[in-house]
N, C-alpha and C positions, 0 to 999 in steps of 0.2 A: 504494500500500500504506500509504504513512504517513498518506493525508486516511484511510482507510477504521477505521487504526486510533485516530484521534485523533475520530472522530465516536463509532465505538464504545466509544472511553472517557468522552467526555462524556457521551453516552447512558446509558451505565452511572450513571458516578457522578450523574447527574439521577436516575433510578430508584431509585441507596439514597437518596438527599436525599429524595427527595418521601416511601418508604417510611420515615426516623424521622420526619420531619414531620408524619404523619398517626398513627404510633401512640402518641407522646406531646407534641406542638405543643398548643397552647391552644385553646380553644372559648370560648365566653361565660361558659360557667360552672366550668366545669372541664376539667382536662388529656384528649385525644384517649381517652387511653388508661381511661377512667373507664368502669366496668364498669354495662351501661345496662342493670339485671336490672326485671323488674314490682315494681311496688309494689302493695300490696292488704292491708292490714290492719286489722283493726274491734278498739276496745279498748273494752269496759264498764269506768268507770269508778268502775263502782258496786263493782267486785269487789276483793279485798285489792291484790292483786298491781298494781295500776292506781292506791289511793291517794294516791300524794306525785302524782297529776296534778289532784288536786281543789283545790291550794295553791298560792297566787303562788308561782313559783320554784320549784314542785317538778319534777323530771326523773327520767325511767327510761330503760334500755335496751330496745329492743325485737328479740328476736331471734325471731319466729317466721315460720314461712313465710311467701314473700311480703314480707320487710321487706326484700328485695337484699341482696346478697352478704356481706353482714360486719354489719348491721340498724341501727336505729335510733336516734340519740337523742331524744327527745321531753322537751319543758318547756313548761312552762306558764306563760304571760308575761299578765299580770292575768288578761283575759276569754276569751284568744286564747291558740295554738299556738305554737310552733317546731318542727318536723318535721328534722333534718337526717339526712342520710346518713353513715355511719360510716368511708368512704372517701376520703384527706383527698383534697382538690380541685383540688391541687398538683402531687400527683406521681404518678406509676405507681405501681399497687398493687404490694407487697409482703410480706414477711411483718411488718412493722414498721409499718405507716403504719394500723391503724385509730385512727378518732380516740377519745380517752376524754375524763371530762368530770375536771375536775380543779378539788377546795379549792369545789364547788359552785358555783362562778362562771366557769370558763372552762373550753375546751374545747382540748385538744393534741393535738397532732400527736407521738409519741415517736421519729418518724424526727430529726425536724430541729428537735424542741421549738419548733414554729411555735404562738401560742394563737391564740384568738378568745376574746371575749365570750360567753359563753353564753346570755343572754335577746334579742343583736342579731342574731347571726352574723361581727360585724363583728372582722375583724384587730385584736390590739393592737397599739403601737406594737413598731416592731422585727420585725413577724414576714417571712418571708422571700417571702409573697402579701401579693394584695391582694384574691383570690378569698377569698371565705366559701364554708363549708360546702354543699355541697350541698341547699337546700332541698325538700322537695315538699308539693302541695296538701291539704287538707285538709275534713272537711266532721265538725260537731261541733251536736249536739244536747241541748243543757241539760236538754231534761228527760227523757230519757231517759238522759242523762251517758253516752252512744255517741260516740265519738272514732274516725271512717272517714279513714284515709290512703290515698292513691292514686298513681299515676303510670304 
């Protein structure tokens, strides 16, 4: 009776281990628990709402369908993109943790006041990761100033 109950308690307690394990442990890019919605977004950057993407350093939020669960932040870094995700990378979502971009140069976390850089994705010093932002792909046509996000 005692092996039978001492197997089923390590049994047990391996199944809640593996169970937090898997829904908030680490992946490559971000915590287990990071919400893997489609990405599918096309922005003309010819139209108002799109302008500060035409300028080094400009960024917008993108929240329309298809941008994942909490949407976009998108900068324009010289020639080229940053695409990140609004869900920080860190921790299990909440009602606290979208990221915002903050003072135009860095990006926070308001759970745990974690930054990054905003033009790298890269952690300041002091932040509590060493994950950045969730990035995704991108495909951008000059002359037609068409900005297609994907994932």
């Amino acid at each position: 009776m005692k092996k039978t109950f001492s197997i089923l308690s390590i049994f047990t307690l391996l199944i809640f281990s593996g169970l937090y394990i898997n829904s908030c442990g680490s992946r490559e890019d971000t915590v287990n628990c990071f919400p893997n919605n489609p990405i599918n977004v096309s922005l003309n950057l010819n139209l108002p709402g799109y302008n500060a993407l035409n300028y080094d350093n400009g960024w917008i939020y993108v929240n329309e369908q298809q941008s994942g669960s909490r949407g976009l932040i998108v900068v324009r870094v010289g020639d080229s993109f940053k695409v990140y995700d609004r869900n920080a990378p860190h921790i299990c979502p909440d009602t606290n943790t979208t990221l915002e971009v903050k003072d135009n140069i860095a990006i926070l976390c308001p759970k745990d006041n974690t930054k990054w850089i905003l033009r790298t994705g890269q952690p300041e010093s002091g932040s509590k990761t060493s994950l950045p932002p969730k990035t995704y792909p991108y495909n951008y046509d000059p002359m037609t100033k068409v900005l297609n996000i994907y994932y």
